[in-house]
Structures are given as C-alpha cells and as structure tokens.
N, C-alpha and C positions, 0 to 999 in steps of 0.2 A: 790743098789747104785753102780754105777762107783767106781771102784778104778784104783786110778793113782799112780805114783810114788813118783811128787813133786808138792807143793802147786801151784805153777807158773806154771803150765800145768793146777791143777783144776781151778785157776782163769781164764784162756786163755780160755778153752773151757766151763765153766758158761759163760763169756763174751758174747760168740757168742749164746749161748742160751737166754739173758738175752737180743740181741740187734734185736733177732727174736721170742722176747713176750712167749718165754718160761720159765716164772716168776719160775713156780714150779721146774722143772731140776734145771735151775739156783742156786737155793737158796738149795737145797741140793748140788751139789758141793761145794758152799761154808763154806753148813757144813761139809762138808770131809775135807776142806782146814783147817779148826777151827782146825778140830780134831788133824792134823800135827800138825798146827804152831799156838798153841791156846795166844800165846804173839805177832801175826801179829794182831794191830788193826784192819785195813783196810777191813779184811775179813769181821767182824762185821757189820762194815759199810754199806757194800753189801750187808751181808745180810738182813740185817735188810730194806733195797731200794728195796729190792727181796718183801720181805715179803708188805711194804706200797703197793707196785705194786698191789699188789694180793687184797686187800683191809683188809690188817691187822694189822692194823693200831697200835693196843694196843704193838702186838707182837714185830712189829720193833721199836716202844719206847724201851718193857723191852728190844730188843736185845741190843741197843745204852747204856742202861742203866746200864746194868751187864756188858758189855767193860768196862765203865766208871768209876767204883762202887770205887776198888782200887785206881783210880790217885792221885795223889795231885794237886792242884789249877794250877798251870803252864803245867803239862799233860793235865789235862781235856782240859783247853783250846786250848792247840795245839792242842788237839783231836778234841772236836768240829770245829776249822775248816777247820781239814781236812774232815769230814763230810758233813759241809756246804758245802763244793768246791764241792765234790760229787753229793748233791743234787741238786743245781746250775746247774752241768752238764746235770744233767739227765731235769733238769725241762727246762732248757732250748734245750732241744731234744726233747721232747715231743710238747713245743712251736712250733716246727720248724714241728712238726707232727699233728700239730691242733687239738694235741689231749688236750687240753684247763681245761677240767675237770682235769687231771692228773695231767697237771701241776701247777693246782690251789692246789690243794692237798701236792703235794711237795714245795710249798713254804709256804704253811701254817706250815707246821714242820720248816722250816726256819727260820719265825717268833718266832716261838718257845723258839729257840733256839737264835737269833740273833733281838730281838724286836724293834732294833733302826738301821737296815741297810736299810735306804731309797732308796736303788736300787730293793732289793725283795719287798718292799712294792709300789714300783712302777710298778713292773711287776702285783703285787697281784690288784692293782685297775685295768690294762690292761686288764687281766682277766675274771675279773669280768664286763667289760664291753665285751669282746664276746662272755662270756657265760651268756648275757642278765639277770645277777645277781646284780648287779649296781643299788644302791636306791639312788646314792649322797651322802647318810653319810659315804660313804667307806673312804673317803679322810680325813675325822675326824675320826671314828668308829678307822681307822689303825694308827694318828696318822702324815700321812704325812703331813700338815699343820701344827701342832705343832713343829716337827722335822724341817720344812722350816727352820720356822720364828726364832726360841731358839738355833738353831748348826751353828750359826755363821762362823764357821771353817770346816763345812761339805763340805764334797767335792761331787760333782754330774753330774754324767753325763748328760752333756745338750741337748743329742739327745735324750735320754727317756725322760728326764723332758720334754721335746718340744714334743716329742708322744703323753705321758700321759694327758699332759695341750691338743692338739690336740682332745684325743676322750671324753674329757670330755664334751670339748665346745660343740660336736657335739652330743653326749649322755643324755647330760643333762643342760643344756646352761643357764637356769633358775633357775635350784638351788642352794641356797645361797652360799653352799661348795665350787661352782666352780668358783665363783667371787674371796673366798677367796684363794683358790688355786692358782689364777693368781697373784692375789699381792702377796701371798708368793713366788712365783716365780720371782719376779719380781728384786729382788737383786742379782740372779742367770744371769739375761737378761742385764746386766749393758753395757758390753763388744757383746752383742747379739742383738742390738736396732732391726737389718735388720731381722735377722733369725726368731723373735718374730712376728713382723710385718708380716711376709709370712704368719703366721700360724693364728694368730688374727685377720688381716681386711678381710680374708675372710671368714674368722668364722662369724664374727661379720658382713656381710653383708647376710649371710645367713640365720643368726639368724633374721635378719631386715624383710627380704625379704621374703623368703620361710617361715619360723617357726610364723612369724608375732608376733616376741618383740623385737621394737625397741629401747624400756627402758633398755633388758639385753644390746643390741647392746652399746649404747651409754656409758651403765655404762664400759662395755670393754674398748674401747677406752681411756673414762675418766683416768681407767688406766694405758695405754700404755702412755698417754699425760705424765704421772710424770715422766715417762724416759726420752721421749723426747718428749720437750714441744709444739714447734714450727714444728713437725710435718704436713706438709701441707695434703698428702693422710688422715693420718686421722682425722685432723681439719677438712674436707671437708667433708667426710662421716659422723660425727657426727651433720653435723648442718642437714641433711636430717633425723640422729636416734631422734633427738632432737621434730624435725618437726611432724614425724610420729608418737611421744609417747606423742604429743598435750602441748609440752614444747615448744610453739611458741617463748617466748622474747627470750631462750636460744637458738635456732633454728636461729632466727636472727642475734644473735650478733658473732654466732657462724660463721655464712655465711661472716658476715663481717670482721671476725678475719682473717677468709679463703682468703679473695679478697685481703687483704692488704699486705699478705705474699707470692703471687703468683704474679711473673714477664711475663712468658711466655704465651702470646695474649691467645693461647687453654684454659689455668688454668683460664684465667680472665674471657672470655665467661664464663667456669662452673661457677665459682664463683659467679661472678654477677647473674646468675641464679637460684643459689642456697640460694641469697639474695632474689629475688623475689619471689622462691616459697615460703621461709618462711611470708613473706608482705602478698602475697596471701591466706596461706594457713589460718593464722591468720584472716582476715575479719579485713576490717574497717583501712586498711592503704593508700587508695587508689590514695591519694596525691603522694606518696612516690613511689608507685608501678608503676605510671606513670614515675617518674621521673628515677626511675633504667630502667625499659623495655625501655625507649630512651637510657640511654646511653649503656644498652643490644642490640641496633641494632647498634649505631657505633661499638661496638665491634665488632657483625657477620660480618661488613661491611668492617672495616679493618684486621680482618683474613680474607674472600675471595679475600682482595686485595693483602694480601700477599701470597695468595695460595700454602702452605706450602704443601710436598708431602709426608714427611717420619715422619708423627704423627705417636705415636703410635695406637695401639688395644686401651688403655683405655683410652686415648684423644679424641678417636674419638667415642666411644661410650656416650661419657660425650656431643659432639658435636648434637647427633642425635636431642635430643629434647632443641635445645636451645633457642626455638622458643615457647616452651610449651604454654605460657602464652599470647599471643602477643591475638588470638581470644577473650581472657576474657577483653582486653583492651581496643581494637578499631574493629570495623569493617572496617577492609581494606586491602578485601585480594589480590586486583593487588599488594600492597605494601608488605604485607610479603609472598606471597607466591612466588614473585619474590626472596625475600630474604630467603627464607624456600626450593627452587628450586637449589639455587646456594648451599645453604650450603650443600643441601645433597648429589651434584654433588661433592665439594669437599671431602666430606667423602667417598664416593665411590672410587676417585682415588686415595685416602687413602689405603682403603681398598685392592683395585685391588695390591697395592703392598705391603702391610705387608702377604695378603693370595694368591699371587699370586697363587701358586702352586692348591689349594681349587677352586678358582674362573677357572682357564685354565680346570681346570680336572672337572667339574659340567660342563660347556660351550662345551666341545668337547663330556663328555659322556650323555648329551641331545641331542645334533645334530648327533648320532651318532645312537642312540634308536629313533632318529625321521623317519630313512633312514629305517628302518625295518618296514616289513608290519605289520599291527595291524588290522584286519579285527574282526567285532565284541565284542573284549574285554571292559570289564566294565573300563567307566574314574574314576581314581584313583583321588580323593578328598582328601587335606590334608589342615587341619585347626590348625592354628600357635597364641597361646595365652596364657597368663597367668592369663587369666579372664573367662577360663570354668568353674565356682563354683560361689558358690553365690555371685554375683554381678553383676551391672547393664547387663554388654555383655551376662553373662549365663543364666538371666531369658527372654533377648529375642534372643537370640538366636537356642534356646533348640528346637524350635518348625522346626526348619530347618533342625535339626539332628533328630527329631522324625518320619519325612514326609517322609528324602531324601529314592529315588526310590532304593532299594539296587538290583535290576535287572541291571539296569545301571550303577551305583556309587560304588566303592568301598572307603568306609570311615576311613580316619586315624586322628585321633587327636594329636596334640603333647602337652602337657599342658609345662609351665615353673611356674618356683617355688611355685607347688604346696602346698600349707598349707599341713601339716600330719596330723593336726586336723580334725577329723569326719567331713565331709560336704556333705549333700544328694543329693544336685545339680550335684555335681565334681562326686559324685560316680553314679550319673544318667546318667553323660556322657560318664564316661567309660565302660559301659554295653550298652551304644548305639551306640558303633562305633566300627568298624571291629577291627581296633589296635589301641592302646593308647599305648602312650609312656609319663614319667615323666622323665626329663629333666632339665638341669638347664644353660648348657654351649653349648656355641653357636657352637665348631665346631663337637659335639657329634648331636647338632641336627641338622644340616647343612646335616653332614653325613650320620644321619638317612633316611633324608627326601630322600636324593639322592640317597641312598641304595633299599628306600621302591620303587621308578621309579615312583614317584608325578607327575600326570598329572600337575595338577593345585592346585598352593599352596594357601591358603587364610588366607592374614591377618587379623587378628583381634583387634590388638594392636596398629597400626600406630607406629606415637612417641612416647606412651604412655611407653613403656618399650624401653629400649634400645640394650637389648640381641635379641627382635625380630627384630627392625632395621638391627642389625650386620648381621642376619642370612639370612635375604631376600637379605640382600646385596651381599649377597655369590651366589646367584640365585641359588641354589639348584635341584630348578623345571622350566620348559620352561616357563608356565604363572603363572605370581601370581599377586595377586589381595588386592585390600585393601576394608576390609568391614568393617564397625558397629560400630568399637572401639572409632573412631577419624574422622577424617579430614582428606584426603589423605597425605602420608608422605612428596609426591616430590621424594621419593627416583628414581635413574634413573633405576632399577633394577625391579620397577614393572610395570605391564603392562596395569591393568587399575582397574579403583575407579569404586565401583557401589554405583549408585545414582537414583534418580527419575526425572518428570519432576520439580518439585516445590523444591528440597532440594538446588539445583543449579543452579541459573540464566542462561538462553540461552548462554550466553558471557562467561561462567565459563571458557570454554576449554581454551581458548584463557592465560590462565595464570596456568593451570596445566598439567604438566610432565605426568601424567596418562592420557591414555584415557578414556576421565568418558564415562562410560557403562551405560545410563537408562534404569529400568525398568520400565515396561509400566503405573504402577501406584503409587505403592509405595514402598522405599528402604528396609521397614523392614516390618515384619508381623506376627502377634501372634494371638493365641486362647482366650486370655487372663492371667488374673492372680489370685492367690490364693488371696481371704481374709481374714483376721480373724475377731475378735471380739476386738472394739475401744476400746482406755485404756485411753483414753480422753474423756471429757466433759463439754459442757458451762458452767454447774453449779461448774467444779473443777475449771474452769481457772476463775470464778467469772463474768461471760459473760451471760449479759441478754439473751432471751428465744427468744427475736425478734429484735436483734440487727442483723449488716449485716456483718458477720464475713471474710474478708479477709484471704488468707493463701501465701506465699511463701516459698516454701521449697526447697531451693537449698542451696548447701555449699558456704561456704563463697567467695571460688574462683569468684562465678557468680553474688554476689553484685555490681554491679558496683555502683560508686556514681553516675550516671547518673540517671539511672534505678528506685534504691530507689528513689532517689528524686522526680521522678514522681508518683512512687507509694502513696509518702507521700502525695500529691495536690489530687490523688482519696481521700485517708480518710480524708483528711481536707474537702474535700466538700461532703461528704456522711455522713449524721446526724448516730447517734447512729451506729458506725463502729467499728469494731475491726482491729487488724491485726496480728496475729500469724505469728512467724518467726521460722524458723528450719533449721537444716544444720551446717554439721562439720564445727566446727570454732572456736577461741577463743572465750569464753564465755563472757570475760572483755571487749576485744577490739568492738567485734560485739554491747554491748550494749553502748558504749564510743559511737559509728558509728551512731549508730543511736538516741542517744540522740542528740549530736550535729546537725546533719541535721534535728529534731524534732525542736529543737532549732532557729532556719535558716528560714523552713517552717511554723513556728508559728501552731505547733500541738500538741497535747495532748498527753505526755508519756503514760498515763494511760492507752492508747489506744495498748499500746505494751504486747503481750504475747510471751515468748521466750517459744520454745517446747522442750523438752531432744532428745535426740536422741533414737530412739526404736533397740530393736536388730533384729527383725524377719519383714523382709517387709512384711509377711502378717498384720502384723498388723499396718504398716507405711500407707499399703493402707487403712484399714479400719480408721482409724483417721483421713484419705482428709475428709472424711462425714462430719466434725463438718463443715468445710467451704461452704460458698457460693460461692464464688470466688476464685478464683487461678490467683495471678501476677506473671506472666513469665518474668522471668530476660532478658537482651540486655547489649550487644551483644552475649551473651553466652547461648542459650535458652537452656531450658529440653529438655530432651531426653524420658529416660526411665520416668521421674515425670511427662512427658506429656502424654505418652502417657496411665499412670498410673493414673490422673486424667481424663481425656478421658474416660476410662474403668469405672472409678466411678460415669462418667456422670455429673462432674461437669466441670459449663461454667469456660472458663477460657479468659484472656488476654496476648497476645505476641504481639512481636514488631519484624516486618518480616525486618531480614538486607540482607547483598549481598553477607556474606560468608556463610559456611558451617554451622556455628555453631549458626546464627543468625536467618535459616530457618527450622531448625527440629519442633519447634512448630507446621510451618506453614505446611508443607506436609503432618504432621498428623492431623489435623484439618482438613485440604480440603478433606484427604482422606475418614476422617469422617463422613465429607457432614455435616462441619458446620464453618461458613464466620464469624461468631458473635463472634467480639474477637480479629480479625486478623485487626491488625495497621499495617501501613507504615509508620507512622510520632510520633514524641511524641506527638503531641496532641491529635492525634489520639489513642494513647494511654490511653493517661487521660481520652478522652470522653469516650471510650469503657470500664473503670475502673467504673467511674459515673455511665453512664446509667446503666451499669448491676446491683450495689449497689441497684441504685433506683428500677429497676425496678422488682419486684418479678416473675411475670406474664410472661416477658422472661427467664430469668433464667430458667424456669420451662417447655420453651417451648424448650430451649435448650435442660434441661437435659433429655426431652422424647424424641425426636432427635439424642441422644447417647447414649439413650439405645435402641432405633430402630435401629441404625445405627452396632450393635451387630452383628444383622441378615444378611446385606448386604455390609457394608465396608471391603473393600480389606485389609485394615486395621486388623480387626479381622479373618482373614483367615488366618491361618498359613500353612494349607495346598494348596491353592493353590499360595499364596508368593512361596513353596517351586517349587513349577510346572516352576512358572516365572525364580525363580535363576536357576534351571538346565537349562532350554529351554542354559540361559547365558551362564552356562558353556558350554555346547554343543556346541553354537556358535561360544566362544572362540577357543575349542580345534580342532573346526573344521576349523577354520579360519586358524590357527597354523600350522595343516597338511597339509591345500593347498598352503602354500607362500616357495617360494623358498628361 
C-alpha cells in the first residue's frame, strides 16, 4: 500500500486513479485515508463508489452502513445526502460516458436511499430506455406517475420531464403507462403549452404515420386539447388520427371544428380538405362531398389569386394534395388539372424560397456533374415512396425491381415512414436493391438522393404523401419522373409522367406540366399474384348455388352515387342477382348509402351482402372466385382490384372516362385482349352489367380469354414491362446529356 503523509494527498491521488478506472488502487487509498482520519465521512462514501464500481455491490452497502451505524437521525441524514450528491455525480459522468449500465446501477442505490426523488427516477426510466431494458411498467413499477399526480408541491425539472415524456413516446407509444405519463405531466406543462407541443405533434404524427396507430396519435392530442383547447395544429391533425383509426363522425366534426377556427386562406384550403377526406373516407356522404370539393376549388382558386410567396415548409406541404379528391368526384381533368398545375407552381415558388439555399446547391451541383465525362457507367435509379411494402404500389411494382438489368442500373430505394412492424414485401425490397435507405424527413432525403448522384429519380407517390412532394420539389436529381402511385402531381419540378397509349387520351398533353412518356403497350406489368385459399362462400353469405353474384370491391372513397346507381339498375334487371360490397369504409354510413339509393331504384336489400375486410390479399384474391361479375367504379376505376380480377379471370365492367383515373380499367383490359366490359357511356354500362349477368356462355368465354391471355399479354410480363421502362430510362438520360 502507498503511504502518504496526509489524507487530502490519499484522496487527490485515488481521485485520479478512480477518474482513469483504476477502481482497485483507488479504493485502497481511501482505505489508508480511513485509517488517518477514520471520523472523515466522505472517505467512506468513496469508498464504498470504489467498491459498487467494481461490482460489489453488498461491500459498498456494508461500507455506507458502518459510516452510518453511530449517527443520530439528523447526521445520518446529512450524511446520506452528502452521499446521494456523490453518487449523482458520478452517475451522471458515467451518463456523459455511455456507459448506461453503470450508471443505471448507481442510481438504483439512489433510489435506495432516496425512493421519492423524481429527478433520479427519471434518469432511471432514460436508462432503461438505452439500455433497451424498458417494458413500460418502469413508469409505474418506479412510481413516477404516482409521485406526478400525489406531490402537488414537487418541483421538476421540465427539461427531463420533456426528455423522458420524449423517449417514451418514441419507445413505447402504445403502452397504457405512457398515455398516463403524459396527463400526469400535464400540470407540469401549464406555463409550457409551446415546449409540450414541439415534442407531442411530432411524436404523435409519427406514431400515426410511420408506427401505424392513429388511435394512440389521437388519444395524445386529446390530451394536449385540455391545455389548450382551441389549439388549431392540433385540431387539425387529430381529425386525420380520427380518420385513420375508422372514427369517421369524429374525424368529421373534427375537420369542421378545424375550418371554423382558421382564418388564413392556406389553413382553410387544409381544412376544408381535411373535411372532405373525412366525407370521403366514410362512404355514403356524397351529397355533401360534392358540396365541400366546390367550395375546395374556390378556395384553391382564391389562394392562386392571391399568390402568397413566403408560406411556410408546413403550409405548403398541407398545399401539395389539395386536390386529392377532385378525380373521385368528377371526371374533368382540363378543369383540375388546370387547377392542380397552378397550385403546385405556387408551391414550388414557395418552396424556391424557404429552401432556397437546398434548391441553388442540387441545381448547380447537377449541371455541374452533368459537364463531366461519364463514358459507360451504370444509370443510377432511385425510387422515392412510402408504399414499398405491402400495398397496392409494392405488389405491382416488385416485379420492376426483380427484372431491373443490374449490368446497366444501379438501384437505390428510399422508403418514407416505413412501418417497424415485420413486413415480407418491405424486407423483399431491401434485399433487392443496391441501397436502401429509411427515412422520414424531407431535407435528410433530398440530401441523400443528391449525395447518392441520382441519375433519375422516380416517384411513386405523386400527391399521395406530401414529404414526397416536398422532396422532388427540391429536385435533388436532373430527371425525375412520376410512376404508379397516382396521377401526375403537376409539380413543375418533374420531368415526365409514364403512361400508355389507352391510360391517357391523345389530347392529355395538352393540360399536363409533365411530359407524359408512353410506353409502347402498357404502363404497368406483372407475373401475377399470390393466391390463397377463399374464406368466403355462397352457402356462408346464404346465396343460391345459381344465382349471378355481382362484386364491387373498392373503398369507399370510389362509390360515387353515380356509379352505384347504375350498378343498382344491372341487379334490378338480372333475375336471381346478388351484389357483394367490400372496401374501407364506415360500416353505418356505407349501408345508410346504399339502402337509400336501393330505396330510390326500387331494389331488393336482401340483395345486399357487405364483405369484412381480409388482412392478407392473397386471400382478398382468392374470394374474387365467389363473383361472376366485377363492377368497376367511375370516375375513379381499379387499379391494382383490376388488374387483380384480370388475374382471376373474371369478366368484369368499367366505365372508360377522360382522366387518369377513369382509364386504368380500360388499358388493362385492352392489354388483356379483352373489349367485353369496356363502356363509354352509362348506358353502356348498364347494358354490359345485363348482358354479362344473363349471359353465362360469355362469361365463360371471357374467362378462358384471360386465362389464355396469361401466356401472351404484355400485361402479364413483368420481365419484359421491365425491358420497355429501361429502354425509357435510357432514353431520358440520354436525351439529358445531349441538350445544352
């Protein structure tokens, strides 16, 4: 052992032993200091922090304990906490040293000793959440919820509290502890309304979004509302968590609380919006949803007249899709995509000056890498969506990412708010592509894209999402392109729509910002699809063995009261008919909708079968079987349900319009090599609904027609679709390089 002269020399040099992890020296100096000055507590202290270090745990109790033994009640406590302060220090150096375990350990003794200091119990749940030890009952199990709500008089730091309330949203979002966490916190946030809100609406839009539970999202909010009530941001987000969690009337009235308490033109656009998608998203308002989406275009109509320049970033992303719904309404796209052209021209000059810096530095450092020779290198493909995983865009688009020629191509995925939950598709994608990135914020993936040297960027989302709007708006990459997702945006930032010759009328150009690029047959093209084994049957839905069973299975969005209404005049005039309905929607309102118009049409409810919704589309497709017929909705046809019935070989009816969304039926059909079906007129409609009912003998000659059409539709090639899209790319990038 060291010996020294005087104890204040052994503490100074343990010190430095003790602050460079030499637990054991250390703690023997401070038994030599003992030995001097054995009525100095402090040495005790030390040592006994020497010894926990070490992992002796028992040891530095009894040391603390035999300090202690003698006191009387007013010592010991002075003593403890000069200890606590000690430990404190150290546990908080360790914090600062990640070393996380350690310092979980040292405030456990803390606790110990101090079981109702809601500052070390708030480091202890921190904790516990980086050392992925966090089950949600910490926040009960420790007591800080109880301590909240019962110490009236507590006093608390509001920047842990706001940390801690932080990683729990983000750790555990769902569990019941952390809802109750927030409202005990919530007395603490009085004096705090703004500081709470930074940390909550983006929690709570990520829990919506990304995580996929709009019911937590909404109950958050619910609670921020008792602070402050009249909160507009989050009025406005909650009637979309409202929406999302199939709390339609509350989604409604919530959009409407939103519109009435917002004055400035941008917040009323949203709003009014925000009204409509709940109308929409519900099914069976379609009276009303007429009525908002008119006074939704005076809106857009007098914001471009006032052509405001200094919106903000989240005015103008609330801007992108304010048009979302106008395709589901009317077919009439010289009229909104005139209107759909302009608004996103104003967003762009929007944009140009909140990112100027972003948009000047992406624009000079692509014409800058365009002046460099590039002889043989592979074109860099980057595909922009939040719809690579199971849904509609990733099961047809999969087969482009399975084909693309990687001698040529080098492929980058960026996904946005990718669920965390398990998903085979999402994880199919990123084991198919050179780099994947997960992503949620627009100038991190702006950045990426322009980092990665993106030949040609492709969207996938259009309006659908609004963080991909923002991000193409930044032009990131010299071409970018809109595919699959939607309807071209209008953005002035892309360069061209791909299309076919039948998905878009000869005269299209003539009203879109994009150059629509055809390819030679059809826009989209798959192997096909998985089926499973049907979980439906005539005999469960109580449906004769030779009756002629009808199906439409589109969400409620795509009902139009037009559409049905014809549908209804087929089963009115086809003896022994059924008609199976399916598709997210209010359950109340969808069947209100269609009693009333059964009502109207003089038809038989009994004639109505409403379907659940299935969770695995293999087995969505295997339950088209029960139908004979498929009514395709107008103005808004199937996409992927078309091309899905198609596959199953069953005939189906569309009603071909003039926009985008009124010909997806129709291109895949033709491509099909099958005419039987495809209307231009409503009547035309109803006859083709009729005849097919009646007649069995076609039906049958369709459905051997497509499933020959297997073998030979371009339709069904996903590998050579994928030949046609490069040939495109190529073309573009080659076009790119020769223009001055």
């Amino acid at each position: 052992m060291l010996s020294l002269t005087t104890p204040s020399q052994c503490h100074q040099r343990a010190e430095k032993y003790f602050l460079t992890g030499n637990y054991i020296q250390a703690a023997s100096l401070y038994e030599e200091a003992i030995n001097i000055e054995p009525d100095v507590k402090s040495y005790y202290w030390y040592l006994g922090l020497m010894l926990l270090l070490q992992g002796q745990e028992v040891e530095a109790q009894t040391t603390w304990f035999m300090a202690m033994m003698d006191g009387e009640p007013e010592q010991v406590d002075a003593w403890n906490t000069e200890l606590v302060t000690i430990l404190q220090t150290e546990a908080e150096r360790q914090e600062s040293l990640k070393e996380y375990s350690i310092a979980e350990k040292i405030r456990r003794v803390i606790k110990e000793i101090y079981p109702q200091d809601i500052h070390n119990l708030l480091h202890l749940v921190l904790l516990s959440i980086k050392l992925e030890i966090y089950t949600g009952n910490d926040l009960q199990d420790l007591g800080v919820i109880e301590i909240l709500q019962f110490e009236p008089n507590i006093q608390v730091n509001f920047e842990l509290l706001m940390q801690v309330l932080e990683a729990t949203l983000d750790y555990a979002p769902a569990h019941p502890s952390t809802l109750n966490f927030l409202e005990a916190c919530l007395p603490y946030c009085q004096d705090n309304t703004k500081a709470l809100l930074t940390i909550l609406l983006p929690a709570a839009i990520e829990i919506a979004y990304s995580k996929r539970l709009p019911t937590v999202a909404a109950q958050l909010c619910e609670l921020y509302l008792k602070l402050s009530p009249n909160n507009t941001e989050v009025i406005g987000q909650l009637a979309s968590f409202y929406q999302n969690s199939g709390q339609f009337d509350k989604g409604i009235e919530t959009a409407k609380l939103y519109y009435s308490l917002v004055d400035d033109i941008a917040d009323k656009v949203f709003a009014n919006r925000q009204i409509l998608r709940g109308l929409m998203s519900a099914g069976g308002h379609w009276q009303e949803s007429c009525s908002v989406n008119q006074r939704q275009e005076s809106l857009v109509a007098e914001l471009i007249e006032n052509n405001p320049t200094q919106l903000d970033a989240v005015r103008i992303v609330r801007l992108f899709n304010a048009f979302f719904f106008s395709p589901y309404l009317e077919d009439n796209p010289k009229k909104h995509r005139s209107l759909q052209n302009r608004l996103l021209q104003l967003c762009q000059a929007n944009i140009v000056n909140y990112a100027k810096e972003q948009v000047e530095k992406y624009f000079h450092g692509n014409l800058g890498r365009k002046k460099t020779t590039r002889i043989n290198n592979k074109i860099k493909l980057g595909y922009l969506s939040h719809c690579l995983r199971s849904h509609s865009v990733g099961w047809l688009a999969r087969w482009l990412f399975q084909y693309h020629d990687r001698e040529k191509f080098q492929i980058h995925a960026y996904f946005i708010n990718t669920n965390p939950e398990f998903d085979p598709l999402h994880e199919w994608y990123l084991s198919n592509v050179d780099k994947a990135y997960k992503l949620s914020k627009t100038f991190e993936l702006a950045e990426q894209i322009y980092q990665d040297e993106i030949d040609i960027l492709i969207d996938l989302d259009s309006i659908t999402l609004d963080i991909t709007c923002e991000v193409v708006s930044l032009k990131p990459a010299p071409i970018q392109v809109t595919w699959l997702g939607f309807d071209a945006s209008g953005s002035p930032s892309i360069d061209y729509f791909i299309a076919d010759p039948y998905v878009l009328p000869e005269s299209a150009q003539e009203y879109y910002t994009e150059k629509i690029w055809r390819l030679p047959q059809t826009y989209i093209g798959v192997d096909g699809f998985e089926v499973s084994v049907p979980t439906i049957t005539r005999e469960q839905l109580d449906i004769p063995h030779d009756a002629v069973v009808y199906l439409c299975a589109q969400r409620g969005f795509k009902r139009h009261l037009d559409i049905t209404r014809l549908q209804l005049r087929i089963l009115k005039e086809v003896p022994n008919s059924y008609f199976l309905i399916k598709g997210i929607s209010d359950e109340e309102s969808t069947k209100a909708f269609f009693e009333k118009l059964a009502e109207e049409e003089g038809v038989d409810t009994s004639k109505f079968r409403f379907l659940p919704i299935v969770v695995a589309e293999s087995v969505h497709r295997a339950n088209l079987g029960i139908a004979d017929v498929v009514l395709d909705t107008y103005p808004y046809n199937g996409a992927t349900t078309t091309l899905e019935t198609l596959w199953m070989c069953i005939p189906m009816v569309t009603r071909v319009g003039e926009q985008f969304a009124a010909r997806n039926s129709y291109t895949m059909m033709i491509n099909a090599g099958i005419t039987e079906g495809i209307a231009w007129t409503d009547e035309e409609y109803v006859e083709w609904g009729v005849r097919l009912g009646k007649d069995e003998a076609l039906r049958q000659q369709i459905a051997w027609k497509l499933k020959k059409s297997r073998k030979t539709s371009p339709l069904w090639n996903g590998k050579q679709f994928t030949r046609e899209m490069e040939k495109a790319y190529e073309q573009m990038w080659k076009k790119y390089l020769e223009e001055e």
